[in-house]
C-alpha positions in Angstrom: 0.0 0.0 0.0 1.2 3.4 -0.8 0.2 6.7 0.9 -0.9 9.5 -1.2 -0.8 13.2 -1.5 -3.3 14.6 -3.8 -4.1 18.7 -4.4 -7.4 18.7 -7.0 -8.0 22.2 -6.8 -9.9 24.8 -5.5 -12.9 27.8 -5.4 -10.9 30.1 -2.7 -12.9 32.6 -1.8 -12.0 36.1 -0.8 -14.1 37.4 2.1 -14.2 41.6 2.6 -16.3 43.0 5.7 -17.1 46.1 5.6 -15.2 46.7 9.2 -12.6 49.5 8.7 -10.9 47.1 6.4 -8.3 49.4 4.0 -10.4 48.4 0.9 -7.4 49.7 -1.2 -4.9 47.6 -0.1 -7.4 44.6 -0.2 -8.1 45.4 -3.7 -4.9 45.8 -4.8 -3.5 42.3 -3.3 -7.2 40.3 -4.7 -6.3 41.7 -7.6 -3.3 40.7 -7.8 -3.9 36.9 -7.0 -6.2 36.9 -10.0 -3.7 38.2 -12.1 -0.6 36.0 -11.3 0.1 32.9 -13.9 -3.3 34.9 -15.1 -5.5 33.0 -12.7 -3.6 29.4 -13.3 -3.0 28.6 -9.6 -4.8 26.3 -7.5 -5.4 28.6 -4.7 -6.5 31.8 -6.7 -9.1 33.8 -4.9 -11.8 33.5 -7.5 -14.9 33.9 -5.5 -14.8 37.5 -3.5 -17.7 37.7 -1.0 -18.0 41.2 -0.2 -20.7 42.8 2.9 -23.3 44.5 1.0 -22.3 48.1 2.2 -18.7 47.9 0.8 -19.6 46.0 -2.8 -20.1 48.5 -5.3 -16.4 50.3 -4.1 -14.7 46.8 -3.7 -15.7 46.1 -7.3 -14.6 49.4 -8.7 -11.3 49.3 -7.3 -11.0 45.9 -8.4 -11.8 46.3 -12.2 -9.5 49.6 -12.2 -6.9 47.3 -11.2 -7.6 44.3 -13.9 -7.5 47.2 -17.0 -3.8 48.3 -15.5 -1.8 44.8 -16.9 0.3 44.8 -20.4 -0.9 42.3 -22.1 1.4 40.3 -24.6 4.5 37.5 -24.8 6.0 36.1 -22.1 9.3 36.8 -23.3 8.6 40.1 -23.6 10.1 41.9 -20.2 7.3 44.4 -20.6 4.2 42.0 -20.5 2.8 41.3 -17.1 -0.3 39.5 -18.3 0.5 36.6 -20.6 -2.1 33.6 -22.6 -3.4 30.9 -21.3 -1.6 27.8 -21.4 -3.6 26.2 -24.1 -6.1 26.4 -27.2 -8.4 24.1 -24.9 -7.9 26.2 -21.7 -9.1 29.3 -23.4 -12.2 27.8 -24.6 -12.8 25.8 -21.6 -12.8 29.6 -19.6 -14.9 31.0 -22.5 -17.8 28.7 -21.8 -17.7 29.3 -18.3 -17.8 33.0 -19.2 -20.6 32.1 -21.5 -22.1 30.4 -19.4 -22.4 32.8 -16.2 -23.9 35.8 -18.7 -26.9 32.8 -19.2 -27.3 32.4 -15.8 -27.7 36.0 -15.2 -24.4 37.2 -14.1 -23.4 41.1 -14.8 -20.3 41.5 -16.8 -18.1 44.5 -15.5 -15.2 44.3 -17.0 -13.2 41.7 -19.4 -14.8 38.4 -20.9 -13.0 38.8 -24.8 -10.9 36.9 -26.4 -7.9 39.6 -27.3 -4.4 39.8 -29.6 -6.4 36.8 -32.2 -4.2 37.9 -34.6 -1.1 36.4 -32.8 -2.8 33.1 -32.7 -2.2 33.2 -28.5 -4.6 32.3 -26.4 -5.0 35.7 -24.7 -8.1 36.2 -22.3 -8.8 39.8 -20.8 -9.2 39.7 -16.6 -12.8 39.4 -16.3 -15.3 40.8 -13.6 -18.6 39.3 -13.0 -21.0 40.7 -10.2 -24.3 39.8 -9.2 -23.4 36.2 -9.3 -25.9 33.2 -7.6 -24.2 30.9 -5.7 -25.7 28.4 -6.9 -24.4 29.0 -10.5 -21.4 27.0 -11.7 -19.4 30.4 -11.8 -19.9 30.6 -8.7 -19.2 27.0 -7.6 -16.7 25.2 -10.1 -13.1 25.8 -10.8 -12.5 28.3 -13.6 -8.7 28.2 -13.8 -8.4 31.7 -15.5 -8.9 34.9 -15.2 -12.3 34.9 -13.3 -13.3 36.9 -10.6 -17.2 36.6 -9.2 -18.2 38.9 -6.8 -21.4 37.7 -4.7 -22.5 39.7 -1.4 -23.2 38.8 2.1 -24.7 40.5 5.3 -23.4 38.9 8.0 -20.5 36.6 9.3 -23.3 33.3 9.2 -23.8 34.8 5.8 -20.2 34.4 4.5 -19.6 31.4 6.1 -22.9 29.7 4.5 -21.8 31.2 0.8 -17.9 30.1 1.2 -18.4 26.6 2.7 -21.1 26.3 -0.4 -18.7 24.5 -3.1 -17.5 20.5 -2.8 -13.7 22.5 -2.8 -11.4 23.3 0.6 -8.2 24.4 -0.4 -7.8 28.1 0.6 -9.5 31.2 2.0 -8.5 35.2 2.4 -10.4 36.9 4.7 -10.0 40.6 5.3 -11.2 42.2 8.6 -10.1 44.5 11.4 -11.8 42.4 13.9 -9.8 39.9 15.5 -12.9 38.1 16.5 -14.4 38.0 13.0 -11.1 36.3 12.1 -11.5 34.0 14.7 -14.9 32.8 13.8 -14.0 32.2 10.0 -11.1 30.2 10.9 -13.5 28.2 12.7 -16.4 27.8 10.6 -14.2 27.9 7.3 -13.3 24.1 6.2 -9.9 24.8 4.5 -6.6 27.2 5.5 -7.2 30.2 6.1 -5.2 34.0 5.3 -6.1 36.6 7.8 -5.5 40.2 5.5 -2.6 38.8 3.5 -2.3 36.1 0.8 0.5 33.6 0.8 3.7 35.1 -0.9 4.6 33.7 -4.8 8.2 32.4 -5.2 11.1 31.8 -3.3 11.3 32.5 0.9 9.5 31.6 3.7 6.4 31.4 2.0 6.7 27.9 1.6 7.7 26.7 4.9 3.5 26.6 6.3 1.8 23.4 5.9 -1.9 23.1 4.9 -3.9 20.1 4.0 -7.0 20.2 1.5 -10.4 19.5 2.8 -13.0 18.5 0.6 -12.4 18.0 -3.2 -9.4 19.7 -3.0 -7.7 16.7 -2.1 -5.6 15.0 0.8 -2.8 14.6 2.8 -0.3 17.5 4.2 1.3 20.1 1.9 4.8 22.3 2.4 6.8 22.6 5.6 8.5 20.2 8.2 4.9 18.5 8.2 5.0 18.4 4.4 8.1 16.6 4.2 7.0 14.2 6.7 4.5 13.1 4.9 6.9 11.3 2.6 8.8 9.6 5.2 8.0 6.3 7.0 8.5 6.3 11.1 10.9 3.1 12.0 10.8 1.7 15.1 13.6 0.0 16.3 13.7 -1.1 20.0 16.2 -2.7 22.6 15.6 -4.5 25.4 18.2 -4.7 27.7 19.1 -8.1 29.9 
């Protein structure tokens, strides 16, 4: 028998309460998740759950954000958005895209197809708001540029609408209350990132460990616990005359 370590993705969501929360710097670092490996990462924060009062500025400093990328090559050491990774990738995203303006979602920003004429699968960073969570926008894993915004009143709220996908992997919540905090960490079934996301590329970043709940798969990822998790414990025991 061999033990296993599986990561199957995720639907992250990013949580905002309206608190005293420095909406900028939120913005700016959700943002910036979405944009990195242009939304190609496990643990992207695609879902962002905002309190009601706080929504309509969330999502405008949010899509000012997404328009401020250059877009082209990835050779190119002026580009900082690049394609997706494939032909099937790109259309896989633009039925999802299709497929949440059906189901009633409001396109803000993004959701084209861009630079055809280079024959690269290049995707704008797309905003939808107004999104039901019961959609499969709202529920299944894009793996692209996809941001769906969907508001909440309370903290039972929040928790109800993030625990609401088969997926555990990650969440980012951002609040001034140490007590809120306390409570999503609780009711939250996967890791959770208090006002910060988890740094990209070398450094300490990587020395946490976290283990999926859910879909998202099993067994314990990064760190000293990480490593462990590959080893086997040997006994070996004397017993003196």
């Amino acid at each position: 028998m061999k033990a296993i370590l599986t990561e199957c993705g995720g639907k992250s969501p990013q949580i905002v309460f309206a608190d005293g929360v420095d909406l900028d710097a939120a913005a700016e670092s959700i943002a910036q998740l979405l944009l990195t490996n242009q939304g190609q990462v496990c643990s992207v924060g695609s879902r962002l759950l905002v309190q009601q009062s706080v929504q309509a500025s969330m999502v405008e400093k949010i899509a000012i954000r997404l328009k401020k990328i250059t877009m082209g090559p990835a050779l190119d050491p002026k580009t900082t958005f690049g394609p997706l990774a494939s032909a099937d990738q790109c259309a896989r995203v633009m039925r999802y895209i299709e497929t949440a303006k059906a189901d009633g979602a409001e396109l803000v920003a993004g959701g084209r197809r861009t630079r055809q004429e280079t024959e690269g699968c290049f995707l704008e960073p797309t905003l939808f708001t107004n999104v039901d969570p019961q959609t499969r926008i709202a529920k299944e894993e894009v793996f692209g540029p996809v941001l769906s915004v969907l508001s909440f009143q309370d903290e039972a709220d929040a928790l109800r609408i993030a625990n609401g996908t088969t997926y555990g992997l990650a969440a980012y919540v951002w609040t001034s209350n140490l007590s809120t905090a306390m409570k999503m960490a609780k009711g939250i079934r996967s890791s959770i990132f208090v006002n910060a996301v988890a740094p990209l590329g070398e450094g300490a970043g990587y020395a946490f460990s976290h283990e999926p709940a859910g879909q998202s798969g099993v067994g314990t990822e990064s760190g000293l616990a990480g490593m462990e998790s590959y080893m086997r414990r040997h006994l070996v025991w004397f017993s003196h005359a």
